[in-house]
PDB file of N, CA, C, O and CB in Angstrom:
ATOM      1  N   UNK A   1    -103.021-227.339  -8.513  1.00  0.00           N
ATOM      2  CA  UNK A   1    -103.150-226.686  -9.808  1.00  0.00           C
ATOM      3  C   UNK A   1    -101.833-226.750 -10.568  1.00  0.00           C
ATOM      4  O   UNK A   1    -101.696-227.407 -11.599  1.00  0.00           O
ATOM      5  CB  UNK A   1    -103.598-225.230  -9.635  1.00  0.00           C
ATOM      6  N   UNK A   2    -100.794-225.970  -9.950  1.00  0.00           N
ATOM      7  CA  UNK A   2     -99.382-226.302 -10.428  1.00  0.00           C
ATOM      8  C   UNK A   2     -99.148-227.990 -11.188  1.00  0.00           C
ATOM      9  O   UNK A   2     -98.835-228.167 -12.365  1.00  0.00           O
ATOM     10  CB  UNK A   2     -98.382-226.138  -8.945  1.00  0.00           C
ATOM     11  N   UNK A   3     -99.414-229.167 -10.088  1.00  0.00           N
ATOM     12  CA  UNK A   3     -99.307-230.337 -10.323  1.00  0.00           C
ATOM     13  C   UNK A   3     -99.671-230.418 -11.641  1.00  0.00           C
ATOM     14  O   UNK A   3     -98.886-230.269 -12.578  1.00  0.00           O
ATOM     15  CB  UNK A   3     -99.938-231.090  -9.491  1.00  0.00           C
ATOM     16  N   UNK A   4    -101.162-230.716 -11.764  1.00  0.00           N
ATOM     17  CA  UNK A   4    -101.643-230.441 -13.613  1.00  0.00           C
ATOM     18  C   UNK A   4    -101.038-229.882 -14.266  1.00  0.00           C
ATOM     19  O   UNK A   4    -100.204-230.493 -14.934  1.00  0.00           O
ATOM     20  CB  UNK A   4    -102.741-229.752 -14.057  1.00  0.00           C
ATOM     21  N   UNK A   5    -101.148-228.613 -14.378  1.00  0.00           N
ATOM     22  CA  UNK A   5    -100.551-227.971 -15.007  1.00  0.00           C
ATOM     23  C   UNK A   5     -98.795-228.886 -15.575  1.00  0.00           C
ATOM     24  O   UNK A   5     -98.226-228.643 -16.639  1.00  0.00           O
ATOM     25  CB  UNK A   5    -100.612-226.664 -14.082  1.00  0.00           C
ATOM     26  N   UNK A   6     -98.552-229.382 -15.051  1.00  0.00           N
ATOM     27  CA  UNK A   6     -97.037-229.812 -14.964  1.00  0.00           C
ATOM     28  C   UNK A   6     -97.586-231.346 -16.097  1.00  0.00           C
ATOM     29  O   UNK A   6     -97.408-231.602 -17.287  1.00  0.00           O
ATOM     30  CB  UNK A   6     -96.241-230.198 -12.809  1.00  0.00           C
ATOM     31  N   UNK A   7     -98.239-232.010 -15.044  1.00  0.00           N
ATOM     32  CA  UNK A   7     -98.746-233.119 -15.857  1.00  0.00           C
ATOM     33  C   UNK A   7     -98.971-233.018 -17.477  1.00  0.00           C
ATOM     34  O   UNK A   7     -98.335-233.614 -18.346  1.00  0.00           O
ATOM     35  CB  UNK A   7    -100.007-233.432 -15.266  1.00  0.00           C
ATOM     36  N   UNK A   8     -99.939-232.195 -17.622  1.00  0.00           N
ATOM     37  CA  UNK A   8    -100.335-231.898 -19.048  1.00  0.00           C
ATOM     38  C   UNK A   8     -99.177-231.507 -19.976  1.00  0.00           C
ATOM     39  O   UNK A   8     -99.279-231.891 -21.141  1.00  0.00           O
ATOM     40  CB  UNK A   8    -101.350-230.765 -19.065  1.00  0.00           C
ATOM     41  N   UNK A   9     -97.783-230.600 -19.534  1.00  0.00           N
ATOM     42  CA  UNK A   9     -97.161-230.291 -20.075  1.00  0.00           C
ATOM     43  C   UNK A   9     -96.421-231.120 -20.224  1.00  0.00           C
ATOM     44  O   UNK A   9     -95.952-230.904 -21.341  1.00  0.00           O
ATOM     45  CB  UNK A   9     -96.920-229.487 -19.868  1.00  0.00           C
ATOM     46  N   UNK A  10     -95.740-232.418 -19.622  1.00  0.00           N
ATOM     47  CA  UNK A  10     -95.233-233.563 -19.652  1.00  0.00           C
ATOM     48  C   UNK A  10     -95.685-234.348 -20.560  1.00  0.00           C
ATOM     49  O   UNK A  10     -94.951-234.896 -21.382  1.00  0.00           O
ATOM     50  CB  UNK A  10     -95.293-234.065 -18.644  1.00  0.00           C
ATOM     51  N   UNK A  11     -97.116-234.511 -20.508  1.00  0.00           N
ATOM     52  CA  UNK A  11     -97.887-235.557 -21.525  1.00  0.00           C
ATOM     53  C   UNK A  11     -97.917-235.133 -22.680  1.00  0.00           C
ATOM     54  O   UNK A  11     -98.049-235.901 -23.633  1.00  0.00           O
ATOM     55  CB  UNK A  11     -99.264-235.879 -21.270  1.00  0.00           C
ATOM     56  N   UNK A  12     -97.767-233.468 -22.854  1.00  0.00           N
ATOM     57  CA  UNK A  12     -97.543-233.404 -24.444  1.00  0.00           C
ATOM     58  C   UNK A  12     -96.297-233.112 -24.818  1.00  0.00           C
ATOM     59  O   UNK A  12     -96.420-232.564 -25.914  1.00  0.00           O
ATOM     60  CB  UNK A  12     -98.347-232.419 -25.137  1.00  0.00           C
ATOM     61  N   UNK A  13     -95.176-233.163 -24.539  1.00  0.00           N
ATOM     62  CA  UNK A  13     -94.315-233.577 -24.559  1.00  0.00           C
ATOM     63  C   UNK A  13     -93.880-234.801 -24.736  1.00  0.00           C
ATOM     64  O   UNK A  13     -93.247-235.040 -25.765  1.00  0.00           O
ATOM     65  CB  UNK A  13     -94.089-233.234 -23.964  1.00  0.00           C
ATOM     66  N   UNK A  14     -94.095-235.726 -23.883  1.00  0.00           N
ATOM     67  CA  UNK A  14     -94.233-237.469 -24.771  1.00  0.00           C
ATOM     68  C   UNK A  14     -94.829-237.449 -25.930  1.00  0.00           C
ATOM     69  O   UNK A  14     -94.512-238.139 -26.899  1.00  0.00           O
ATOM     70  CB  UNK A  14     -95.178-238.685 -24.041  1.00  0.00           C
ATOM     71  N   UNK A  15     -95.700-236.671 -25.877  1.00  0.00           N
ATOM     72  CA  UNK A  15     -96.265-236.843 -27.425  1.00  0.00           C
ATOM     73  C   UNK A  15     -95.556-236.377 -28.152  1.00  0.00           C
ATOM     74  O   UNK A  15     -95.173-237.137 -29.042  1.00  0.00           O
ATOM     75  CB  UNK A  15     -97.463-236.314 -27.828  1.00  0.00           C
ATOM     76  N   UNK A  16     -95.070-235.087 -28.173  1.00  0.00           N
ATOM     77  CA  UNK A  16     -94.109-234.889 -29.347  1.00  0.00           C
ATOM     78  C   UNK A  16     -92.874-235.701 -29.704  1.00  0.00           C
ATOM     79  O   UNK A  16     -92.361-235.990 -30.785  1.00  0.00           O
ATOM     80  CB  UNK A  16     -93.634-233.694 -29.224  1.00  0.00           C
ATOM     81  N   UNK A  17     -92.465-236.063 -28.024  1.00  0.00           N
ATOM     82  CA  UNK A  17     -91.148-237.061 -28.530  1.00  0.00           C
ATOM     83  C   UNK A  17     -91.524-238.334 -29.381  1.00  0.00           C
ATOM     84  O   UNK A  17     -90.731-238.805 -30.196  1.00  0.00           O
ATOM     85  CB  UNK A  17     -90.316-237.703 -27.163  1.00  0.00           C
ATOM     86  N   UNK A  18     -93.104-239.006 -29.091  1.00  0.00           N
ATOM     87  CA  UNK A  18     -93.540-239.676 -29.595  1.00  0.00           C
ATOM     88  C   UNK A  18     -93.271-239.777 -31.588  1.00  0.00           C
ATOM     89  O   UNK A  18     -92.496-240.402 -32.313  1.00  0.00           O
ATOM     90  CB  UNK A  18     -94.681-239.418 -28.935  1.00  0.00           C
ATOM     91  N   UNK A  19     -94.331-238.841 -31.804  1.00  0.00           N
ATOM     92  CA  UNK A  19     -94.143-238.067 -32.852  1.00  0.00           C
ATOM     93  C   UNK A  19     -92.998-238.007 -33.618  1.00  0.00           C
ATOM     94  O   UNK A  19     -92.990-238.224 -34.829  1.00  0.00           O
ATOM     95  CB  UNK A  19     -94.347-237.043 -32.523  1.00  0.00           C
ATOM     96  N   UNK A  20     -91.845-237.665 -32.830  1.00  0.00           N
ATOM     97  CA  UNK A  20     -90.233-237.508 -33.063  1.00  0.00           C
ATOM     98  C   UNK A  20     -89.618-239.028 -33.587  1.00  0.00           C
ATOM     99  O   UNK A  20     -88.865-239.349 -34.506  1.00  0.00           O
ATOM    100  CB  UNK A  20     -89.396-237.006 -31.428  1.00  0.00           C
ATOM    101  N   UNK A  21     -90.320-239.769 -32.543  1.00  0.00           N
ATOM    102  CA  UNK A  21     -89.492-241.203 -33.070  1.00  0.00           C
ATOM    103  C   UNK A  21     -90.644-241.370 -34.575  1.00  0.00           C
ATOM    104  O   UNK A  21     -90.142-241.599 -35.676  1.00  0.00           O
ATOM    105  CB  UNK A  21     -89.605-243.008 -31.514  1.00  0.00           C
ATOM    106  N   UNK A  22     -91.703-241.266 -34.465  1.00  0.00           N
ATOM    107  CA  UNK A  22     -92.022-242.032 -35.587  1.00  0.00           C
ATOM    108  C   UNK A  22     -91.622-240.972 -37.406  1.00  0.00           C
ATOM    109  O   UNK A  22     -91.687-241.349 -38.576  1.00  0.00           O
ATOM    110  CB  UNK A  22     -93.925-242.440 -35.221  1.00  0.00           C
ATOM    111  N   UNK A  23     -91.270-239.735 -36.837  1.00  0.00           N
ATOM    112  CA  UNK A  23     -90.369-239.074 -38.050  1.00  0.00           C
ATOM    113  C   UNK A  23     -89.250-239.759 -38.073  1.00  0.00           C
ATOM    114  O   UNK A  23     -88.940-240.239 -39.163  1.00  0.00           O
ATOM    115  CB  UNK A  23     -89.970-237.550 -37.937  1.00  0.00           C
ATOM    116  N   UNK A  24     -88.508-239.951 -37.116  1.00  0.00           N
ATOM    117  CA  UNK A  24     -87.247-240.545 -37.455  1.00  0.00           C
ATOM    118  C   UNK A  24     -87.237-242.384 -37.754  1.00  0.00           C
ATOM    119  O   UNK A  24     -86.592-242.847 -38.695  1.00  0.00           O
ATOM    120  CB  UNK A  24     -86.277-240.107 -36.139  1.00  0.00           C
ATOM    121  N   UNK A  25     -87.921-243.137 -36.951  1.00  0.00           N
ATOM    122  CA  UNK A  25     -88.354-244.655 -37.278  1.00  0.00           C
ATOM    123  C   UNK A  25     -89.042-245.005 -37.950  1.00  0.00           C
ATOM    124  O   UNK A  25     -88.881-246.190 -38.244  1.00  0.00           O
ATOM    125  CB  UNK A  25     -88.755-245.289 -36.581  1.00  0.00           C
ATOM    126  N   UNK A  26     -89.935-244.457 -38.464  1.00  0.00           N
ATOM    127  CA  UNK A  26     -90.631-244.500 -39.450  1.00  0.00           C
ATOM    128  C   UNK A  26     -91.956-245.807 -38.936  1.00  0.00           C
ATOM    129  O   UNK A  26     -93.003-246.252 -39.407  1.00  0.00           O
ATOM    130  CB  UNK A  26     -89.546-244.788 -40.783  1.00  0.00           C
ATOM    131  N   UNK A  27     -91.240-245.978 -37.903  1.00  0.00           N
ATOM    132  CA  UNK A  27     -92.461-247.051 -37.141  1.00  0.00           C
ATOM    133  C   UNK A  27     -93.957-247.272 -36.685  1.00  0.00           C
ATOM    134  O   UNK A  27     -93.927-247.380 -35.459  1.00  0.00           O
ATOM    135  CB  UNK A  27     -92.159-247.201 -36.176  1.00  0.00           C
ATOM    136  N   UNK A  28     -95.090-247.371 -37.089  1.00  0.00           N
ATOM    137  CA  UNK A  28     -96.451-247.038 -37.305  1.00  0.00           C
ATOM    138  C   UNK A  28     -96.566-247.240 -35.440  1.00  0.00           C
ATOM    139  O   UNK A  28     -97.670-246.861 -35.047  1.00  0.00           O
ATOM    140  CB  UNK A  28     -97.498-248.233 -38.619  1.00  0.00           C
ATOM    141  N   UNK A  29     -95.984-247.563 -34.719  1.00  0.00           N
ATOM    142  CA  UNK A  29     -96.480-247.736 -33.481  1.00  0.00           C
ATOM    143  C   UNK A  29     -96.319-246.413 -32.371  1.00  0.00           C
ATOM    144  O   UNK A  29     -97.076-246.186 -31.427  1.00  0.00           O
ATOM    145  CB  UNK A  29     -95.783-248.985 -33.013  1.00  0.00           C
ATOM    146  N   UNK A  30     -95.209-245.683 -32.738  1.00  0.00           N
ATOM    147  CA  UNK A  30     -94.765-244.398 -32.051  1.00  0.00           C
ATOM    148  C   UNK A  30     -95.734-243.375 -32.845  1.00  0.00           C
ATOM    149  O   UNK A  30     -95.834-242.202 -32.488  1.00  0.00           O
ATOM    150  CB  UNK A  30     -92.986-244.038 -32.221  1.00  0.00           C
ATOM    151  N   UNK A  31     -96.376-243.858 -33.852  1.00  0.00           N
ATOM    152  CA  UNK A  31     -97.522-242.682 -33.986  1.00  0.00           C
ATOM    153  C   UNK A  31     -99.007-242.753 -33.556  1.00  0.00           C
ATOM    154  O   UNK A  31     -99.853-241.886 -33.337  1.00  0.00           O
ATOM    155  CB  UNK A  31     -97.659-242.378 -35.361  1.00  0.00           C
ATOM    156  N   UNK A  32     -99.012-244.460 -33.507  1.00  0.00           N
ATOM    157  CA  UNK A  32     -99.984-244.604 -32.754  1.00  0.00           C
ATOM    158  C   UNK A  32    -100.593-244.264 -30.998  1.00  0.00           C
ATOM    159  O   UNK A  32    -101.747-244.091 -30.606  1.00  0.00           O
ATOM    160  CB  UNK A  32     -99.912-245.597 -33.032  1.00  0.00           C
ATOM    161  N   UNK A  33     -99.164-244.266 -30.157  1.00  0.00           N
ATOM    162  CA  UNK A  33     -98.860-243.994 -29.113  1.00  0.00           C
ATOM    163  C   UNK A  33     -98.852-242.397 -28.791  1.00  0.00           C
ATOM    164  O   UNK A  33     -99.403-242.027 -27.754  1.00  0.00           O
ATOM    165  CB  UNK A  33     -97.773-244.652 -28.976  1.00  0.00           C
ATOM    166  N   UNK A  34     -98.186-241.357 -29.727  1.00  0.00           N
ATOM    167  CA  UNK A  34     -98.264-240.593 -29.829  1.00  0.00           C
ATOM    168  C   UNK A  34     -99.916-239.900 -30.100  1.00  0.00           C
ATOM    169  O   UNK A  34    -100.254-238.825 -29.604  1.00  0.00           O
ATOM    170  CB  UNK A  34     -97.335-240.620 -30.446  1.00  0.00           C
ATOM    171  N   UNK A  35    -100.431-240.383 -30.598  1.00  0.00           N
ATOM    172  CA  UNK A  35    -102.039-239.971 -30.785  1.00  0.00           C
ATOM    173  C   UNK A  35    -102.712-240.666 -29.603  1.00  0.00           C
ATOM    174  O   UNK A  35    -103.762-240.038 -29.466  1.00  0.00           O
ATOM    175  CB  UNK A  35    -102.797-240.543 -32.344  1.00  0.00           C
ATOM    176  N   UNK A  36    -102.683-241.354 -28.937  1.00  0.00           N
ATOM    177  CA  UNK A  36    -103.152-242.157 -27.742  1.00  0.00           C
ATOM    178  C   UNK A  36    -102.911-241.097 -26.661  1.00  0.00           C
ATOM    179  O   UNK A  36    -103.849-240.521 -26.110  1.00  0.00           O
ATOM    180  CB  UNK A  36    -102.303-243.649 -27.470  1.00  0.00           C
ATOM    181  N   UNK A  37    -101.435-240.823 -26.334  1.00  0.00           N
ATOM    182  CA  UNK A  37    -101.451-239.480 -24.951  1.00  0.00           C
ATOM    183  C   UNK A  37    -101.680-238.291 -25.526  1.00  0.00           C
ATOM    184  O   UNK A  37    -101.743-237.427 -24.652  1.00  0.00           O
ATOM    185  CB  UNK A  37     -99.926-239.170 -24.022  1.00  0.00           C
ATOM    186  N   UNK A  38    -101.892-237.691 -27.023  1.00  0.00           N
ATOM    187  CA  UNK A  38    -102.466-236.650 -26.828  1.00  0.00           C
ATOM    188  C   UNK A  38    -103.833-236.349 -27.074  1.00  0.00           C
ATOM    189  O   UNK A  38    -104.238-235.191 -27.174  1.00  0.00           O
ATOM    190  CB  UNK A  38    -101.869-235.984 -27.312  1.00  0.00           C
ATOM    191  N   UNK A  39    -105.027-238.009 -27.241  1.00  0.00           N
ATOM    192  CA  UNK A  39    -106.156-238.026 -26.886  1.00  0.00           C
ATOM    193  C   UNK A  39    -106.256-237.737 -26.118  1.00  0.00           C
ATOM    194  O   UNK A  39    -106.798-236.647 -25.934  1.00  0.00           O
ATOM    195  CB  UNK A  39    -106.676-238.677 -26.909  1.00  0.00           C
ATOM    196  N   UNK A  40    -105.707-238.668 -24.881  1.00  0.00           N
ATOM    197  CA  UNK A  40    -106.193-238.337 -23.042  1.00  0.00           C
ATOM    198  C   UNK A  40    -105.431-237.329 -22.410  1.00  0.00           C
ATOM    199  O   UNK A  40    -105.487-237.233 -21.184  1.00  0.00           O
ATOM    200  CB  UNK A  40    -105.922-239.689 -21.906  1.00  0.00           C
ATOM    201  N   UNK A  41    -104.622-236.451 -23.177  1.00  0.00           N
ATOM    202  CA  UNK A  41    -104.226-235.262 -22.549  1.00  0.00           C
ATOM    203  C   UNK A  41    -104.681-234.164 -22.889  1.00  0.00           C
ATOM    204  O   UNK A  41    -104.451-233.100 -22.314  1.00  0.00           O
ATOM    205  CB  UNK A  41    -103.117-235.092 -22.577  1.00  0.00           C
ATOM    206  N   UNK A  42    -105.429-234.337 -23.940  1.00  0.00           N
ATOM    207  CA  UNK A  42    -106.843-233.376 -24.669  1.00  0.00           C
ATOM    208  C   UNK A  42    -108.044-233.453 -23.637  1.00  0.00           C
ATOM    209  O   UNK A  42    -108.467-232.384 -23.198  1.00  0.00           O
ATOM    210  CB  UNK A  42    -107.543-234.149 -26.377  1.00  0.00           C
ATOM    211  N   UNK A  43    -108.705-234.807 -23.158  1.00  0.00           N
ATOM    212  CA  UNK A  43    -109.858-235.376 -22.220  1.00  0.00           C
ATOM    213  C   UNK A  43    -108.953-234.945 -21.354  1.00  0.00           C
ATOM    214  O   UNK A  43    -109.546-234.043 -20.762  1.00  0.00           O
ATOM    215  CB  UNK A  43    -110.479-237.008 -22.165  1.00  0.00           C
ATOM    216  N   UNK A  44    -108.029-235.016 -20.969  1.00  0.00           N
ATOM    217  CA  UNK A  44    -107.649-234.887 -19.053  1.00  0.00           C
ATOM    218  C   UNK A  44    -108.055-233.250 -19.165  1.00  0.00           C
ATOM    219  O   UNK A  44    -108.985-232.667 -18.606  1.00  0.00           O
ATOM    220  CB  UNK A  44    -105.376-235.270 -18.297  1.00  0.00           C
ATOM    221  N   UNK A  45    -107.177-232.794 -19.952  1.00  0.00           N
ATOM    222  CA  UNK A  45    -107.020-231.106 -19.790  1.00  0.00           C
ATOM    223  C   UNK A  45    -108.463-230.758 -20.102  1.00  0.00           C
ATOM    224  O   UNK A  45    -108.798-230.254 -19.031  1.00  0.00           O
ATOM    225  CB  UNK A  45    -105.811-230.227 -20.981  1.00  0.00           C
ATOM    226  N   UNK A  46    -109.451-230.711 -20.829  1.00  0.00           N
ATOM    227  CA  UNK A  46    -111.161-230.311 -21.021  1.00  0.00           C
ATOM    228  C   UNK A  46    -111.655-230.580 -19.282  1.00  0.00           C
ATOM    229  O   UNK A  46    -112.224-229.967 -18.379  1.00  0.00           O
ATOM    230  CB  UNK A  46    -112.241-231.725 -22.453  1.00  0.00           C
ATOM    231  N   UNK A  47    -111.205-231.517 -19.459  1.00  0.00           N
ATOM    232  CA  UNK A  47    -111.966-232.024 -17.902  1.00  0.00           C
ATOM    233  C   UNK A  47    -111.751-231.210 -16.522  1.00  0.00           C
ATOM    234  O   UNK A  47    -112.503-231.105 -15.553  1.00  0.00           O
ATOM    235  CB  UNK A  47    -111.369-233.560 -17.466  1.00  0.00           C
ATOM    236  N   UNK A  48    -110.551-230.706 -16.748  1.00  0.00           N
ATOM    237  CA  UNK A  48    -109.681-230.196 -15.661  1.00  0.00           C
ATOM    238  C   UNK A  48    -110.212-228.779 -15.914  1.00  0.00           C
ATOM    239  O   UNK A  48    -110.252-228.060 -14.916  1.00  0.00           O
ATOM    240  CB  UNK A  48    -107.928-230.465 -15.784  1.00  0.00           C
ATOM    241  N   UNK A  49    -110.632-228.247 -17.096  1.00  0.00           N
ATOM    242  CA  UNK A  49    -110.477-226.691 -17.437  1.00  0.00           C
ATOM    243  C   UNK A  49    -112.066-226.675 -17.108  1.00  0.00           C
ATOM    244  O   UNK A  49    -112.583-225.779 -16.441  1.00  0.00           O
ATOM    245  CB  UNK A  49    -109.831-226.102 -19.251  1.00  0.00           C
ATOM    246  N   UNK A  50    -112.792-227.796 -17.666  1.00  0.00           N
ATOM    247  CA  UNK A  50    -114.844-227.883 -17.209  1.00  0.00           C
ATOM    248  C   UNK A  50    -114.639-227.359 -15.867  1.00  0.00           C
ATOM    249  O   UNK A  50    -115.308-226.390 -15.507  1.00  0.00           O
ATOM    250  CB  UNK A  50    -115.913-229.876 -17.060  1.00  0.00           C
ATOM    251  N   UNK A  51    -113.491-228.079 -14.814  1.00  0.00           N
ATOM    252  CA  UNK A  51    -114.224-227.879 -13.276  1.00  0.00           C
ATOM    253  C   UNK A  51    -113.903-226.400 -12.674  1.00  0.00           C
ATOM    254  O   UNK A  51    -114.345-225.803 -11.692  1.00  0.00           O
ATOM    255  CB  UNK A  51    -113.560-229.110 -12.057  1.00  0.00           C
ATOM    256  N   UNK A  52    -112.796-226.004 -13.832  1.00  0.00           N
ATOM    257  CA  UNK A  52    -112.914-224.724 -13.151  1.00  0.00           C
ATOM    258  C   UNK A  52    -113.603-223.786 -13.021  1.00  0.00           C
ATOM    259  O   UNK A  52    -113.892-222.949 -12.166  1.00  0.00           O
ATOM    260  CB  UNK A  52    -112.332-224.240 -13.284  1.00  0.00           C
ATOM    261  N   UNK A  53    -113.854-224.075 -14.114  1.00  0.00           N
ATOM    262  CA  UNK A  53    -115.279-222.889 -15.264  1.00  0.00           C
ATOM    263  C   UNK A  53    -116.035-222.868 -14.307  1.00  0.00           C
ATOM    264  O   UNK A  53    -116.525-221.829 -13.864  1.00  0.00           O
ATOM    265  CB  UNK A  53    -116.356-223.528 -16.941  1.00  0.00           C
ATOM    266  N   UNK A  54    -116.328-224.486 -13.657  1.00  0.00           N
ATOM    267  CA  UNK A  54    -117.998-224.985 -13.165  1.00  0.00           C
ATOM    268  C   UNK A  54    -117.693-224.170 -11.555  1.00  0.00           C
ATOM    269  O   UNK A  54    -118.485-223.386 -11.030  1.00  0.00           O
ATOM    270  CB  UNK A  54    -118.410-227.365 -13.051  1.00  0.00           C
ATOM    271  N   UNK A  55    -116.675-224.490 -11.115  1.00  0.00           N
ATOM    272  CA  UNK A  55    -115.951-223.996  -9.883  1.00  0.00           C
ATOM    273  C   UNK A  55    -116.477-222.160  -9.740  1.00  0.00           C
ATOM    274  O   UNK A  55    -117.196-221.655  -8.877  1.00  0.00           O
ATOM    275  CB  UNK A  55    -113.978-224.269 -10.186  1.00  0.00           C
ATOM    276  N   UNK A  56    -115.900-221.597 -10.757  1.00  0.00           N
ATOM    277  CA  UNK A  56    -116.303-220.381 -11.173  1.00  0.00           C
ATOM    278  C   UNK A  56    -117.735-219.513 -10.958  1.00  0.00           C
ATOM    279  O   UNK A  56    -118.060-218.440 -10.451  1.00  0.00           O
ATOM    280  CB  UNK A  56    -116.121-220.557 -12.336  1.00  0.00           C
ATOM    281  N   UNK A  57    -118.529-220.875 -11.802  1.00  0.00           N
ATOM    282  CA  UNK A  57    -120.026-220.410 -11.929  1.00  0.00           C
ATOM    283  C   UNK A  57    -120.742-220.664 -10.474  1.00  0.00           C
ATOM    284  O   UNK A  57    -121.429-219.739 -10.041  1.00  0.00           O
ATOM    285  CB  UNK A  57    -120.864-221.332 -13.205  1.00  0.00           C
ATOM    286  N   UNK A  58    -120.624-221.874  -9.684  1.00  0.00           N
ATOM    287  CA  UNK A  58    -120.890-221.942  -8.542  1.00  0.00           C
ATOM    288  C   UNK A  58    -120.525-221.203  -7.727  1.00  0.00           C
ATOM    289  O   UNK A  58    -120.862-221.362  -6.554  1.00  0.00           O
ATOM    290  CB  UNK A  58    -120.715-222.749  -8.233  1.00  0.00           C
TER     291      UNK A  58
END
């Protein structure tokens, strides 16, 4: 649990640094990248939070 937890907070973190370069570079690719890990760190984390719920109800 910890592990995730850690993960997710890492991945949005790249994203913001992501984010960060493309304020400062102005480079269309660090925002693209940046929206890419905080798609699948949106899907990882839903996914992760479904099994608990489901964990829960069972």
């Amino acid at each position: 649990m910890l592990l995730f937890r850690f993960a997710i907070f890492f991945l949005l973190l790249a994203a913001g640094v992501c984010f960060a370069l493309y304020i400062a570079t102005s480079k269309p690719h660090y925002k693209r990248w940046g929206l890419m890990i905080l798609k699948w760190t949106v899907i990882a984390a839903l996914g992760f939070f479904g099994v608990l719920i489901l964990e829960r109800l069972l």
